[in-house]
PATORDO-888169 format. One record per atom (N, C-alpha, C, O): residue in three letters; x, y, z. Coordinates in steps of 0.05 Angstrom, whole numbers, plus 5000, padded with zeros to 4 digits. Each point is the difference from the previous one (the first is absolute). Layout:
<sites>
ALAXYZ ...
</sites>
This chain:
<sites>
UNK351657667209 UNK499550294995 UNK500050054970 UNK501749934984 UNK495850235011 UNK500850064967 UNK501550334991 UNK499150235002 UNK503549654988 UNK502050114995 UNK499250204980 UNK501950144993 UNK495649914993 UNK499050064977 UNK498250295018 UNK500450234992 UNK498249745024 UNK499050155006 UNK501250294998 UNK502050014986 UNK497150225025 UNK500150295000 UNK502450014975 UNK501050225005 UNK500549674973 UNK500550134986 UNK498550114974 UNK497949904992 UNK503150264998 UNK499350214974 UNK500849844972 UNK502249904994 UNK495650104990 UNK500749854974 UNK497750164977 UNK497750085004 UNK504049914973 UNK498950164979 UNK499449774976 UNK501649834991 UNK496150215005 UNK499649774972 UNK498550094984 UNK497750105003 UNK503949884972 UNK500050254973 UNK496749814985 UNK498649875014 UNK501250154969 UNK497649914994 UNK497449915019 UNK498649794997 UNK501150455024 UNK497749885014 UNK497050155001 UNK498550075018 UNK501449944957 UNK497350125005 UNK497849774991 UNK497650065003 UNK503349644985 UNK498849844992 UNK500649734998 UNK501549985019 UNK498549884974 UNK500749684998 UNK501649925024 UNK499250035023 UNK503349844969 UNK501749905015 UNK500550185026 UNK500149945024 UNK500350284965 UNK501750185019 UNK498550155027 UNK500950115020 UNK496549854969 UNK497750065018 UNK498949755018 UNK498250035016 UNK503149754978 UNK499549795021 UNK502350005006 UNK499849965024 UNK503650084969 UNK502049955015 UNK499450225024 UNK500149905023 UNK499350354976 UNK500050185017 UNK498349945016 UNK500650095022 UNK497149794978 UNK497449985024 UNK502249725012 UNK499749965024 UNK501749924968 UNK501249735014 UNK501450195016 UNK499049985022 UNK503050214977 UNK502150095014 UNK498950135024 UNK500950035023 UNK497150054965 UNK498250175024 UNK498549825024 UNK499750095023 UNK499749734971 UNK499549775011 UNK502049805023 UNK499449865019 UNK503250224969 UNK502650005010 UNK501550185016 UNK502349955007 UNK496550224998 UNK500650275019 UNK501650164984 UNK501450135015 UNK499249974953 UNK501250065002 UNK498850304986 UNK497949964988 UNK502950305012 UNK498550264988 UNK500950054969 UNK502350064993 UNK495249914989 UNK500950004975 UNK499950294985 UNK498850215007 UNK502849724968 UNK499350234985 UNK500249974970 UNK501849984984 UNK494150035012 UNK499349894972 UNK501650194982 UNK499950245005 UNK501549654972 UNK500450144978 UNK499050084979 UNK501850014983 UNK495950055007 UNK500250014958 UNK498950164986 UNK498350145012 UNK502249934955 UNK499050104992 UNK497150205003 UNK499850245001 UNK498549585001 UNK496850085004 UNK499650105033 UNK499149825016 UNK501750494996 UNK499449965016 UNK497149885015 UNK500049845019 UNK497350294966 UNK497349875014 UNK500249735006 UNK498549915017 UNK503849894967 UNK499849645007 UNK501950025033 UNK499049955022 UNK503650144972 UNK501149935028 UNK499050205026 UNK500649985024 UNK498250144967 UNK497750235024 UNK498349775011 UNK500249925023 UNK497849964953 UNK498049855017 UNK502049735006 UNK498549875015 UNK502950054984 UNK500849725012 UNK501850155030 UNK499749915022 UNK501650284973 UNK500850055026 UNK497550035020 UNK499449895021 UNK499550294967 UNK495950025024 UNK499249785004 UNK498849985021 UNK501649714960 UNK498649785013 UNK502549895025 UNK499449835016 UNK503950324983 UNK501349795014 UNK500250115024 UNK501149875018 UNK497850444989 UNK500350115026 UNK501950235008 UNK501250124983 UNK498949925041 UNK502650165000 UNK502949905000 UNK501950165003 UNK498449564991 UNK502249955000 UNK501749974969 UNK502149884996 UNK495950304982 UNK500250044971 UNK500250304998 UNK499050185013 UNK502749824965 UNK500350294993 UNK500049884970 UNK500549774993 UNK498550524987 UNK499650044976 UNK501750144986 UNK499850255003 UNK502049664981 UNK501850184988 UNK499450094969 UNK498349844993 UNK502150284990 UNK499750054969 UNK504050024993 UNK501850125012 UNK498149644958 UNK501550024991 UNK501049844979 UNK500649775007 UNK499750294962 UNK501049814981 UNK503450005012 UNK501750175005 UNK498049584997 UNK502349835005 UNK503250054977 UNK502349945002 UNK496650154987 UNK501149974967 UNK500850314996 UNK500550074977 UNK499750115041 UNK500150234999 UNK502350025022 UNK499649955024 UNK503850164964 UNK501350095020 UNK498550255016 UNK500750015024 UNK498050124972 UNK499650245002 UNK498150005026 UNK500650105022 UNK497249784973 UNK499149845022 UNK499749855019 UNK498450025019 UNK503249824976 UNK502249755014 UNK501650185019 UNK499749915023 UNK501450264977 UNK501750225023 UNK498750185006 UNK501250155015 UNK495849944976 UNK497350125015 UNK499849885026 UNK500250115022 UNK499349454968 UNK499050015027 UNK501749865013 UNK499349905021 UNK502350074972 UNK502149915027 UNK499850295012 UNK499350005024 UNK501150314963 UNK500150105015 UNK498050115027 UNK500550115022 UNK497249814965 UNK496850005022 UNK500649745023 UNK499250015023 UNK502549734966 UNK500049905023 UNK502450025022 UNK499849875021 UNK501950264973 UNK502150095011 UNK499849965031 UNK501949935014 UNK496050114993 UNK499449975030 UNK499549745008 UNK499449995024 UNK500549854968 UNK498849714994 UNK502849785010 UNK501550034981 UNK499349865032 UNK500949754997 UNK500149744983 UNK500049785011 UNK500150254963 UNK498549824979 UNK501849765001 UNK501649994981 UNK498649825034 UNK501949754997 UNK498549794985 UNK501049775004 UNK497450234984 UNK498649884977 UNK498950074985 UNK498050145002 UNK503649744967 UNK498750194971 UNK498849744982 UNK501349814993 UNK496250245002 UNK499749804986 UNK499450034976 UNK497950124997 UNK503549824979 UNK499850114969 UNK498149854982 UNK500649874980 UNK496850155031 UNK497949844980 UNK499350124978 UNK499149874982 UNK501150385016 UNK498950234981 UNK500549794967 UNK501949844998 UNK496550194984 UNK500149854975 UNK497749934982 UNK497849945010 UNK502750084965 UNK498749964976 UNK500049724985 UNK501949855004 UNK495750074978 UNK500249814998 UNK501750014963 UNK501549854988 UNK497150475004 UNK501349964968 UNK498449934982 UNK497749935005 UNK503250084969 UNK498649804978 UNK499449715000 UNK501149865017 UNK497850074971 UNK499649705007 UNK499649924962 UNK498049994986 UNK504949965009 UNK500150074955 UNK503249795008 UNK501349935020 UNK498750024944 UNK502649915002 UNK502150234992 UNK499250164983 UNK503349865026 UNK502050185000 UNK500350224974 UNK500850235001 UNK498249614977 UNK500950144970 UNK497150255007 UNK500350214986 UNK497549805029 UNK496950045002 UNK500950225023 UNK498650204999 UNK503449825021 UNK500950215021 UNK500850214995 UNK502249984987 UNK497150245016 UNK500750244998 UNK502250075013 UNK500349885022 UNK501550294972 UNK502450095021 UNK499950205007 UNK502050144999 UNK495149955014 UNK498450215021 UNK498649805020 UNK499650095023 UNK499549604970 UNK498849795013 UNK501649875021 UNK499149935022 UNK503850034966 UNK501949935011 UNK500750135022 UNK499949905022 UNK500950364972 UNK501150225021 UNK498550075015 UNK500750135019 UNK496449794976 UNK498250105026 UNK500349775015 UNK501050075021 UNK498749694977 UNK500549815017 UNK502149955016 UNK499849905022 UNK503150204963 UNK503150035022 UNK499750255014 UNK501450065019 UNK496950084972 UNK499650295023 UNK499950015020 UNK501250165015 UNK496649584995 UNK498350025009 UNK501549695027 UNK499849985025 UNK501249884960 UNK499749775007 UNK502849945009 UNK500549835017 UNK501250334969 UNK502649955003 UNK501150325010 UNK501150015022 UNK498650254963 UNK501550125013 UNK497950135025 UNK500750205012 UNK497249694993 UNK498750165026 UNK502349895019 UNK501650155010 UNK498649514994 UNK501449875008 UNK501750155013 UNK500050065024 UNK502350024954 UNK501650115012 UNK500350315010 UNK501450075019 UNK497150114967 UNK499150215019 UNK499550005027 UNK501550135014 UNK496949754994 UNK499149985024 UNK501149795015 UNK499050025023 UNK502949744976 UNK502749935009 UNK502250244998 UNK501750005018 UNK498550174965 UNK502850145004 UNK498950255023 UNK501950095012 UNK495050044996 UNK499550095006 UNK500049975029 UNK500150195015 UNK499749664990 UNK499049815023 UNK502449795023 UNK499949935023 UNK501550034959 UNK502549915008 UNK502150125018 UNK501349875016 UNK498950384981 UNK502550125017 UNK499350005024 UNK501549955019 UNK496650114983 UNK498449965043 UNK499949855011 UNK500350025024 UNK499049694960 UNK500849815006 UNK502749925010 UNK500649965024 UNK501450004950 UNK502250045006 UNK500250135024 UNK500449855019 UNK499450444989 UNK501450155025 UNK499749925020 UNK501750045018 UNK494849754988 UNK500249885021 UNK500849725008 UNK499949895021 UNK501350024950 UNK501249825004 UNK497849685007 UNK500649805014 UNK496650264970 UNK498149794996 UNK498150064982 UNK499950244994 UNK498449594994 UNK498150024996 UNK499449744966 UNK502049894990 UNK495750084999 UNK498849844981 UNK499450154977 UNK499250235000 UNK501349604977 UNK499050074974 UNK499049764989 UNK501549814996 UNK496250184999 UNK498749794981 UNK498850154980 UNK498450195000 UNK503349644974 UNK498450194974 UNK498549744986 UNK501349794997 UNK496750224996 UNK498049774993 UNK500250014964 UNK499750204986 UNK500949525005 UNK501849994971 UNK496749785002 UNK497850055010 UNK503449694974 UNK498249884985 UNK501449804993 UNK502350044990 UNK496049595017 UNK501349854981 UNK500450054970 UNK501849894988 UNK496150305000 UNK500349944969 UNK502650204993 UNK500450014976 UNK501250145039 UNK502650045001 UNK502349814997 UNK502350034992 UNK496349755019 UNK502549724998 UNK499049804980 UNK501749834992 UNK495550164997 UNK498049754982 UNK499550174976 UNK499450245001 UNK501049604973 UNK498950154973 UNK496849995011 UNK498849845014 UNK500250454969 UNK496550075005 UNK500250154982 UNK501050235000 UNK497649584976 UNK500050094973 UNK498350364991 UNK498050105010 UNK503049964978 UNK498750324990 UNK499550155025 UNK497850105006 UNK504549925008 UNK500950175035 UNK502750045004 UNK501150015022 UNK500250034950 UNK502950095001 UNK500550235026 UNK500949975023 UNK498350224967 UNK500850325022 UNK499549895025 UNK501949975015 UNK495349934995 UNK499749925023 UNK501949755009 UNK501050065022 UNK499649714970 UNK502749865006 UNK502350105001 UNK501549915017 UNK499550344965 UNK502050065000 UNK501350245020 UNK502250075009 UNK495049994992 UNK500650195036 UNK499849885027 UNK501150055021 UNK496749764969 UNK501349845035 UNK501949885010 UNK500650005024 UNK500749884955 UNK502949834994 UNK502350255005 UNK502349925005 UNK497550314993 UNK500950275008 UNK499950025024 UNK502050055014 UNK495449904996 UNK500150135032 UNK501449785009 UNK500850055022 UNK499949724970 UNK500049735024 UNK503850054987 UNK501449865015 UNK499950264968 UNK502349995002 UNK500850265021 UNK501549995020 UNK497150244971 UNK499250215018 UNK501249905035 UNK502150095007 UNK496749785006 UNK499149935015 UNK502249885013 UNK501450125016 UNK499149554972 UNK502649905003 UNK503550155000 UNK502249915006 UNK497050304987 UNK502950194992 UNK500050205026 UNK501950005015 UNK494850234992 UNK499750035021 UNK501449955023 UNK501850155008 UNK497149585008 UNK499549805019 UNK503350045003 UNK500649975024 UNK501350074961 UNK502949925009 UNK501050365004 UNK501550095018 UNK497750004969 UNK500450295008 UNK498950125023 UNK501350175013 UNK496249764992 UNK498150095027 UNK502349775022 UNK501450125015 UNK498849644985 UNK500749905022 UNK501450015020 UNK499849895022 UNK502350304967 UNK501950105019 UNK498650185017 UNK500550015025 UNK497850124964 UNK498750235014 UNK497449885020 UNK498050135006 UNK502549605003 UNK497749915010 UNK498049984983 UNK497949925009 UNK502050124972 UNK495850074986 UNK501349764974 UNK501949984985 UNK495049835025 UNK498849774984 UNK498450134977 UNK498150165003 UNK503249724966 UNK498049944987 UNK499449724985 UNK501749844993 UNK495550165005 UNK499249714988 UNK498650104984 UNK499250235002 UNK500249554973 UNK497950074980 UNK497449785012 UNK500549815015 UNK497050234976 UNK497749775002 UNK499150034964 UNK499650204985 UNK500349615012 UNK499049894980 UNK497749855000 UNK500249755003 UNK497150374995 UNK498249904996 UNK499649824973 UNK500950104980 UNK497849615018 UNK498249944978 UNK498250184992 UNK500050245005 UNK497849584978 UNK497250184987 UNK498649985032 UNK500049785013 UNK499250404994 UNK498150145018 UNK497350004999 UNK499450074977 UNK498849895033 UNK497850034993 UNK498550295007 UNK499550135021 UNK500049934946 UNK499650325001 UNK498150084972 UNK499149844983 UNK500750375019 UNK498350144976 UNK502349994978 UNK499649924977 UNK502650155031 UNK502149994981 UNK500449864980 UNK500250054976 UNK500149675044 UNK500349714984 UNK497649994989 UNK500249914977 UNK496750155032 UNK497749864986 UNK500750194974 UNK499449904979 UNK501650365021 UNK499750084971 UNK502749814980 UNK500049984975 UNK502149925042 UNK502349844982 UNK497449774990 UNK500149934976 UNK498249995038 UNK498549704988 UNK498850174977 UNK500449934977 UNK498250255027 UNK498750094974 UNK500050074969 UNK498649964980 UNK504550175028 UNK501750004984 UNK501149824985 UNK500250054976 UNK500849665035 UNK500549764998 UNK497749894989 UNK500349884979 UNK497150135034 UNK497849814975 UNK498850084977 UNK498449864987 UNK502750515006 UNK499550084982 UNK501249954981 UNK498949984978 UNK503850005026 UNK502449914981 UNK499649714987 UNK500249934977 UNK499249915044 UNK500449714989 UNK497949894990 UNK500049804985 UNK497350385025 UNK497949944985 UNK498749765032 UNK498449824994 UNK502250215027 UNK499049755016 UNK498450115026 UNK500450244996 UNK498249755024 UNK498350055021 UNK501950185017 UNK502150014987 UNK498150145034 UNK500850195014 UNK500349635025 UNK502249884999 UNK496750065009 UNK500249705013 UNK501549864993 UNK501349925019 UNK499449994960 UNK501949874985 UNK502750225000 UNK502149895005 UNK498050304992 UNK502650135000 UNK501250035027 UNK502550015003 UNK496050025016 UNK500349965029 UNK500749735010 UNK501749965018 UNK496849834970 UNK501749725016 UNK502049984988 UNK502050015015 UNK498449964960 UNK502750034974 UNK502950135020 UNK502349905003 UNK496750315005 UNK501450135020 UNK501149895020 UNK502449995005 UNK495349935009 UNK501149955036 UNK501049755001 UNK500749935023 UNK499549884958 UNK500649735003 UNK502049994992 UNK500649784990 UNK501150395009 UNK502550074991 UNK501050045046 UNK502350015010 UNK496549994997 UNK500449995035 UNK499449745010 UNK498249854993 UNK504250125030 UNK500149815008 UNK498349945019 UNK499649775007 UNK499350395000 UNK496749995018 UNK498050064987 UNK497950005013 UNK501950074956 UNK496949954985 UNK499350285000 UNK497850014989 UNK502850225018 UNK498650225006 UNK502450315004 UNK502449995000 UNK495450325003 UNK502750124995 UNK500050105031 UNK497850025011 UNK503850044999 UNK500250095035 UNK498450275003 UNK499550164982 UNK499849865042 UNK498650265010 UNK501250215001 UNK502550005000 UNK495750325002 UNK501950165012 UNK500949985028 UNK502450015006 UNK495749955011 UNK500149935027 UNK502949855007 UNK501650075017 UNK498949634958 UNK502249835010 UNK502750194990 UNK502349975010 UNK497250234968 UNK502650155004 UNK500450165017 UNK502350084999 UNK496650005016 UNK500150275022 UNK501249835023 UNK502150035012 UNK496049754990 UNK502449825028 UNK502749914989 UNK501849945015 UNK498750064959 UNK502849934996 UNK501450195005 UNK502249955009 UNK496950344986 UNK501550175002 UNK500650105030 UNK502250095006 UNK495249875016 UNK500549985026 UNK503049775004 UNK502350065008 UNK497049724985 UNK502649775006 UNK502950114989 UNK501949995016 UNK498550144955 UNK502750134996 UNK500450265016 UNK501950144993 UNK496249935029 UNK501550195012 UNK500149985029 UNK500550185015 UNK498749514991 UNK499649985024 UNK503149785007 UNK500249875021 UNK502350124954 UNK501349755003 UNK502250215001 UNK499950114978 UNK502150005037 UNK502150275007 UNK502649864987 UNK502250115001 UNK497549644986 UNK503149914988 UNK500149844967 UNK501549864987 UNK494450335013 UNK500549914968 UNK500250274985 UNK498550195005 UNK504249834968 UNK499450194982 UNK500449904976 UNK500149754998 UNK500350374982 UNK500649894969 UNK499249744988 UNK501149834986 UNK495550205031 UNK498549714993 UNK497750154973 UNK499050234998 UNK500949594989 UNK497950034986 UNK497649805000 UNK500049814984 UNK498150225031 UNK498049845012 UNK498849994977 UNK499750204985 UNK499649555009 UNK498449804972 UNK496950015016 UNK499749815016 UNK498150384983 UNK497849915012 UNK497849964972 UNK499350194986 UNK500149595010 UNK498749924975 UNK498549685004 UNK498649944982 UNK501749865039 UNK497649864996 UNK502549804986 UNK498949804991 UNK504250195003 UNK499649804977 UNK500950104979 UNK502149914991 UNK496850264999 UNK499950094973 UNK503149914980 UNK502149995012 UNK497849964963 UNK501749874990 UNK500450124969 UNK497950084991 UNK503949954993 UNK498650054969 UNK498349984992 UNK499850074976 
</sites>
């Protein structure tokens, strides 16, 4: 029987990338989602491609003010799954080259949506005494990734975030885990290669294998293969305070 079905799950960055394939996986899974982000027209049309078992929400993550808007719209909702993908990628400079408006948009966003919408989200849980939190961090939170200070230094945030969590929620029944994706294959990353062969002076090809052979399988993982990981950390009722390494390998 899948234990996953008919529940309610919210996943903050879904009007695009990652978070728009984790959510068509869940739905797929029986379970009724509710896209989160900024832009409402992006999580409008991905909820219209996922059916009625999608709802569209509007909301910067990064906004107490908002953040207790819509918990308060979902109030009616059963939400025993939150999923915290919402996130920025930042500057891509070395540290002395970062602004400390560059910085703070990236922990806004990446770190305190995080916990907004965990502190928001949490007590209902708690009352019923279950439910999941997966907040999605990043190997380059745990691996130097040169001229990506803010962005390392907030994921390495969420994944302590997370771990500290996991012992406070547990009593209360409610799991949290972090997933840690590798490089992904995305628009994102193709603009990190660009970036990268502009700098060094070398092919957008060359900055890309330079890259992935740094993985122990040659290559960077799918969105697709993170969405089933994240199906697997919520399909296992006696794992929490894991921080899932999903990366292919990946190494310094």
């Amino acid at each position: 029987m899948n234990r996953l079905a008919g529940r309610v799950a919210v996943v903050t960055g879904g009007g695009s990338g990652l978070g728009a394939v984790m959510a068509a996986r869940l739905v797929e899974e029986g379970l009724k989602v509710v896209l989160v982000g900024r832009r409402p027209e992006a999580v409008r049309a991905v909820a219209a491609d996922l059916g009625a078992a999608a709802r569209a929400e509007t909301c910067d993550v990064a906004s107490c003010e908002q953040v207790a808007d819509l918990a308060a719209r979902l109030g009616g909702e059963e939400v025993s799954v939150l999923v915290n993908n919402a996130g920025i990628a930042g500057p891509v400079a070395p540290l002395e080259d970062v602004s400390p408006e560059e910085w703070d948009e990236v922990f806004a966003v990446n770190v305190r949506g995080t916990f907004l919408m965990s502190r928001a989200f949490l007590p209902a849980m708690y009352a019923r005494g279950s439910g999941d939190v997966v907040n999605v961090a990043s190997v380059s939170g745990k691996r130097p990734l040169a001229r990506r200070t803010p962005y390392c230094a907030s994921k390495m945030a969420v994944i302590g975030l997370s771990t500290t969590l996991a012992h406070e929620a547990g009593p209360h029944g409610v799991r949290v885990n972090t997933l840690s994706p590798g490089p992904v294959e995305s628009e994102r990353m193709e603009r990190n290669f660009r970036l990268e062969a502009e700098r060094t002076g070398t092919s957008v090809d060359e900055a890309r294998r330079t890259f992935v052979e740094r993985a122990a399988l040659g290559r960077m993982v799918t969105p697709a293969e993170v969405a089933d990981a994240l199906v697997s950390l919520l399909a296992m009722p006696g794992l929490t305070g894991t921080d899932l390494d999903f990366s292919g390998g990946m190494i310094a």
